[in-house]
C-alpha positions, 0 to 999 in steps of 0.5 A: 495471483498475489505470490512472492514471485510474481511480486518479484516481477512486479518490482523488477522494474520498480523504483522500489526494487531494492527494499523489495528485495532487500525483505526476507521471503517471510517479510514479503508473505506477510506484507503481501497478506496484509496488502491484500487484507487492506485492498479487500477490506477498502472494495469491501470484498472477500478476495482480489479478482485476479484479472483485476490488473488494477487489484494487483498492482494496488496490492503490490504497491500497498505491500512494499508501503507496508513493509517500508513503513511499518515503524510509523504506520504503528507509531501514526506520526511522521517527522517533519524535520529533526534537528541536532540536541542543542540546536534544534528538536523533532516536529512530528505531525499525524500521516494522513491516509495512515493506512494505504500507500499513495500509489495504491489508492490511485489503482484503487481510484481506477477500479472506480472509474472502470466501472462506475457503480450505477444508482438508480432512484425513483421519481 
């Protein structure tokens, strides 16, 4: 199931624990909301099969993306470089995959590959 304390397991052995843990437990609802709202939208399903360890994990990872990046999710660019007034400026370019963290996405690849839609066509 998608709650607090079973994210907080899941970052407990995360690279990403300590901005995890750093969120207030109203910033985590929220970004847990907004990562299942995303994961659902992109299956195009109504809810997360909980059995789906893939779902899960691509929810959880999309939730601290959202949560550490929303500044730039909202302004849709990402710096480049920056520089210091008078020696240099900012070059900013447009994220791609503006929505979903990276590691989100591969979950959500596996889920396609565990099971493949079949197509069927006549002829």
């Amino acid at each position: 199931m998608l709650t607090i304390e079973n994210a907080d397991e899941y970052f407990s052995r995360h690279l990403q624990h300590q901005q995890w843990s750093a969120l207030s437990a109203e910033q985590k609802d929220a970004a847990l909301k907004m990562a299942s709202d995303d994961i659902c939208g992109c299956l195009k399903i109504s809810d997360l099969d909980e059995t789906c360890v893939f779902q899960l994990c691509a929810a959880y990872e999309q939730a601290v993306f959202l949560a550490s990046n929303i500044d730039s999710l909202i302004a849709g660019v990402e710096i480049l470089s920056e520089n210091i007034e008078g020696v240099g400026g900012r070059t900013y370019r447009a994220r791609q995959n503006l929505e979903f963290s990276s590691r989100a996405l591969l979950f959500l690849e596996r889920i396609h590959v565990a099971s493949p839609v079949t197509q069927l066509s006549r002829g």
